[in-house]
N, C-alpha and C positions, 0 to 999 in steps of 0.2 A: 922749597916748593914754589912753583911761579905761580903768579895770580890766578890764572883762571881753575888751577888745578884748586886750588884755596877757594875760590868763591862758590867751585862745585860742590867742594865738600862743606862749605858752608849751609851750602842750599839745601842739599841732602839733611844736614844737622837738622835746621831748622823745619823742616816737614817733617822728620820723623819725630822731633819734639815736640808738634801740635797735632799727631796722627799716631795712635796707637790700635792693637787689635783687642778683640773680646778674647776672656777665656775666663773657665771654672775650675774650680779643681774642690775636692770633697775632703775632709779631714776625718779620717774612718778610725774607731776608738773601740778595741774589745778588754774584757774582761782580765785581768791575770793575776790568775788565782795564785802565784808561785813569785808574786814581788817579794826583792829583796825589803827586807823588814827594815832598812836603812828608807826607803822610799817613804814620799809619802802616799803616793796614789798606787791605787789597787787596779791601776787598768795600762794596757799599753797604746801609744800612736804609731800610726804607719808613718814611713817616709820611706823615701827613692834616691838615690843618687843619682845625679843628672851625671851623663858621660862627659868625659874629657873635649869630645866632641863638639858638645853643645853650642851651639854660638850664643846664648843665653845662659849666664850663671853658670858656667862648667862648674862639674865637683861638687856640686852643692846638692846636700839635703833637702826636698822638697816634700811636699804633701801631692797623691796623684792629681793631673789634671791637666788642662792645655787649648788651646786654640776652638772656638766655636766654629763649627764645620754649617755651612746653607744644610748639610744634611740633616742636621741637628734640628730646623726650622722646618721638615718639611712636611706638606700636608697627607705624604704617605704614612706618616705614624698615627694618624686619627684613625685609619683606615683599620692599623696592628691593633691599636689601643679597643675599637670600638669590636671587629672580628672577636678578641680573647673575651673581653665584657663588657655589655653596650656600657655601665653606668662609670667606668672611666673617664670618659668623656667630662660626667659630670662632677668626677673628683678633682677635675682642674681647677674648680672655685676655690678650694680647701688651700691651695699656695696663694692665694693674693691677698695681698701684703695691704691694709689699711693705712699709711703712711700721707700725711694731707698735708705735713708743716713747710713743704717745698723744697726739704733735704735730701727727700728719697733719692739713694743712686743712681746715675743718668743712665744706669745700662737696664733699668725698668721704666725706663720711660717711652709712653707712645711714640716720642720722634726718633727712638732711637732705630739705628740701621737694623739689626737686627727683630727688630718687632714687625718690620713688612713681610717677614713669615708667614703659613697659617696658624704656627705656635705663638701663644704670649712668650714672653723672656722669661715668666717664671717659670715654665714647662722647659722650653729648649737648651738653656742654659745646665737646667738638672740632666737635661739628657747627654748633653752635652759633657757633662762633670761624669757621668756612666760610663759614658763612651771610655774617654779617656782613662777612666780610673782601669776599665778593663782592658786597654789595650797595656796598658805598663805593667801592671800587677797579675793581672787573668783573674781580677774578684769581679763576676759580673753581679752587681744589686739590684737585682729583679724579682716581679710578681707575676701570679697568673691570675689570680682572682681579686677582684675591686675594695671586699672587703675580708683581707686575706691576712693583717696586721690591723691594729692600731694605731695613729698616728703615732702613738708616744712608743711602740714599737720597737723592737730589736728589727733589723733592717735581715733580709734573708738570702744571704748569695745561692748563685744558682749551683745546685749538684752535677755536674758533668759525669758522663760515665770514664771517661778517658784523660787523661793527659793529652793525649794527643787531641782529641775534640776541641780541649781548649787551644791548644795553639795553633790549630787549624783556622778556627775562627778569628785568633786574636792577630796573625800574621792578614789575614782578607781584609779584616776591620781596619786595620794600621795602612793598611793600600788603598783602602779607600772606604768613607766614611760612612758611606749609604750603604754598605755589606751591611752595619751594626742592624738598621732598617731590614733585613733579609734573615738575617741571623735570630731576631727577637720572633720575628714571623716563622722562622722555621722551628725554633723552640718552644713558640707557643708561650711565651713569658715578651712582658714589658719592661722598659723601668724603670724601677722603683724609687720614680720620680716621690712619691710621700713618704719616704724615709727623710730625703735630704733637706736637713732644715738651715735656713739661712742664717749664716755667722757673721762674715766683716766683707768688706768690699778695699783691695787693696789698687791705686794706681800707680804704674812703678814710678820711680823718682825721675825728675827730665835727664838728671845728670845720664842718667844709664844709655841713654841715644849718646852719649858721644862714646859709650864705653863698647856698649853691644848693638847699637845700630837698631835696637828696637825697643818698643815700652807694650807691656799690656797695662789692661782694665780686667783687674780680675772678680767677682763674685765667689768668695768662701762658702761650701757647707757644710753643717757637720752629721755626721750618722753613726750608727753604733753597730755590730755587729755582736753575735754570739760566742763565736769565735772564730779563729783564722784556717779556711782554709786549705787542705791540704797542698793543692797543687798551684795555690799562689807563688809569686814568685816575678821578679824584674823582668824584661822583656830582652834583656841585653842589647838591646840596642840604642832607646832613647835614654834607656836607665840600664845603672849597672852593678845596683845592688839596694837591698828590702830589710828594712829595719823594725823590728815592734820593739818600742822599750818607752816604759815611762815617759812623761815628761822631763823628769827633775833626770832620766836619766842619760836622756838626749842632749838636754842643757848643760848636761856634766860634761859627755863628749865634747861639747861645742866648747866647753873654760877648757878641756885640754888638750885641743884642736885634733880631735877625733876626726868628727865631724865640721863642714863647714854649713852656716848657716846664716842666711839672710836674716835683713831685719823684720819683715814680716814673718817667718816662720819663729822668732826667736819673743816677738811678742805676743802670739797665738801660743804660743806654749806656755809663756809666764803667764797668762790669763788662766792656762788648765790649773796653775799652783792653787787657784782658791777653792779646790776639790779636789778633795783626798777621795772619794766614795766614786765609785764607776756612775753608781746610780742616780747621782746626787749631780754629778756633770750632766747625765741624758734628760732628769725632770727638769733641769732651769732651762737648758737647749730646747726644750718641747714646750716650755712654758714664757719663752721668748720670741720663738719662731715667727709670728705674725705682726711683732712690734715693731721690726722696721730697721733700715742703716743708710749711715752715709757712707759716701766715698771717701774715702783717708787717701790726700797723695804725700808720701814723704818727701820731707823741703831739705836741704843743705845748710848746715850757719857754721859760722865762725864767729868764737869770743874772741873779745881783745887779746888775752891770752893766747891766739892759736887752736883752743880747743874744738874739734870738727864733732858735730853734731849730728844728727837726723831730727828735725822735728815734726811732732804731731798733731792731731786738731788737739785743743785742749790746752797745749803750755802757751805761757804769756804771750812770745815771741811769734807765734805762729800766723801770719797773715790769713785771714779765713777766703781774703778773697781767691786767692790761688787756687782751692779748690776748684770754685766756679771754672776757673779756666783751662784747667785742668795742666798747667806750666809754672814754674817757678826760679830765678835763677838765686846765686846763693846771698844768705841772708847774714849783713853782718852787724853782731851783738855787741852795742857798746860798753860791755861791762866783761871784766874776767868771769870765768865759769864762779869761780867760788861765791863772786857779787851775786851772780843773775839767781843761784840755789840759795840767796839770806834774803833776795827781795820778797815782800810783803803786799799782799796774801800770796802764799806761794801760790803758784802755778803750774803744774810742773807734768810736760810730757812728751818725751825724751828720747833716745839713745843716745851713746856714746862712748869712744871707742880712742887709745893709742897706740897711733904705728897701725897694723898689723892684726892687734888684740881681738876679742871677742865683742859685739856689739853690749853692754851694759845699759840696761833700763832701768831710766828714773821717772818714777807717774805717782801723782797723788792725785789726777782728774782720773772726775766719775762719769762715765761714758752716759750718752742718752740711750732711748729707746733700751730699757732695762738692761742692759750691756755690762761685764766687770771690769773694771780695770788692771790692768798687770802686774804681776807680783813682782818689785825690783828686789826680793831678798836674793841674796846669791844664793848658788844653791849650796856653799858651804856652811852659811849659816842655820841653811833649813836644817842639814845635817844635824848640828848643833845645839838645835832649839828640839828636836825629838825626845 
């Protein structure tokens, strides 16, 4: 490669390392009443398979969701919002998030790019996570009346008369973002921005700019549903296939390489391990929702040993200031792996993985703002312990 062709894609590297996009995506979680009795949990998650195509993560199982559209900001949905029921407007106080200790996520922050909307981030961002979720699956999560649910709520997809209605709109939606705006108008429903309640906030690793040439800032939510939908279903084209199955059964996919799965989806599921009950998952989510998150960016390390790492806020090794900056390059541990898991008090919060293999979580930190921590049992031994 001659120099300057080098220094270009140097330059490239290093802008897309300190320059990433917004996006949401929703973790939607129904009932199922027909788990195998092998399970622990009584409910199933969604997930997608991103297409071969992708230039982000091909192949990989994700949770719906994707890029913050300006349309998602714009001051035409006061306009839907306030038409269907004036006191919408004033259920927007109901998402803002009390968070004062200076850790709150930068993507709810007044400087942030996206807050020069006439939406706050906590509004656009939900809508944003809608948008999305319904343009890949066709589950639109919408209201028509202000107090039409509960916050603590089962969340109410829209009834379409048709098949076809649905991917009439989800094909306009997917061309362009302001239809979603037109479409909510012409159904006479909003949405169901207070179902979504705020989960984790994930920043992808720097590493991934030299891999995929890009990094989001994502915003997690999570919401529940009754059940699934008839005419949901992948969109075959950003995605190209729709999963509901347990946790512990998607995790199982992923140990036998079913499934491929990131590290952030693979520690969002070990986190469902510590709820077996559908119901018992939705009361702590509803009774968390206002306590607040930080930004998690996963770091890279290496032990002396060679063992490659991801780490997270919480284990010993992990520099806090990184976060702030939202970059990090990789981190090398001067102990074998087996030294850094006997040092005292442990600390410990983790991935890790050889060759090839499936990401393995090892956490015995206890997250802030009433948050669980990950369940590192494998799932052969959950098996086992039933």
């Amino acid at each position: 490669m001659k120099l300057t062709q080098f220094l270009k894609r140097q330059a490239l590297h290093n802008k897309i390392k300190m320059n990433w996009k917004d996006a949401a995506t929703v973790i939607l979680t129904c009932p199922n009443k027909n788990a195998a009795e092998s399970w622990l949990s009584d409910y199933d998650v969604l997930m997608l398979k991103r297409s071969s195509n992708s230039s982000f993560y091909p192949n990989n199982y994700v949770f719906p969701g994707g890029r913050i559209d300006k349309a998602d900001c714009s001051e035409k949905w006061l306009d839907v919002f306030n038409s269907i029921d004036s006191q919408f407007i004033d259920g927007f106080k109901q998402l803002k998030v009390q968070q004062n200790d200076g850790y709150r996520s930068p993507l709810f922050s007044l400087n942030h790019d996206s807050s020069k909307g006439a939406l706050s981030n906590e509004v656009s961002f939900r809508i944003c996570a809608i948008r999305e979720t319904f343009e890949e699956c066709g589950i639109l999560l919408s209201c028509n009346k202000a107090n039409e649910h509960q916050l603590e709520g089962l969340a109410s997809p829209f009834q379409f008369s048709t098949v076809s209605d649905v991917e009439h709109w989800r094909k306009k939606v997917h061309d362009d973002a302001s239809a979603f705006i037109d479409m909510c108008s012409t159904l006479k429903c909003v949405p169901d921005i207070w179902s979504l309640h705020e989960w984790c906030n994930w920043l992808t690793p720097t590493i991934a700019a030299k891999v995929f040439s890009k990094r989001f800032d994502t915003v997690f939510y999570k919401t529940f549903i009754p059940n699934i939908p008839q005419y949901a279903q992948q969109d075959n084209n950003e995605t190209t296939n729709m999963i509901w199955k347990t946790p512990e059964g998607i995790l199982e996919a992923n140990q036998l390489k079913e499934v491929q799965l990131g590290p952030p989806q693979i520690y969002e599921l070990r986190r469902f391990l510590n709820f077996r009950k559908f119901e018992e998952l939705q009361k702590f989510t509803f009774n968390r929702r206002l306590k607040g998150m930080e930004r998690w960016l996963p770091l890279v390390a290496k032990t002396s040993d060679d063992k490659m790492m991801m780490l997270y806020p919480g284990d010993r090794f992990y520099p806090q200031e990184y976060v702030n900056k939202g970059a990090g390059e990789l981190i090398n541990i001067p102990h074998t792996y087996s030294e850094m898991l006997k040092i005292q008090p442990p600390k410990l919060n983790h991935s890790s993985r050889k060759n090839s293999e499936p990401y393995a979580i090892t956490c015995n930190y206890e997250p802030p703002y009433g948050h669980v921590k990950a369940v590192d049992t494998s799932v052969e031994n959950l098996k086992a312990n039933l």
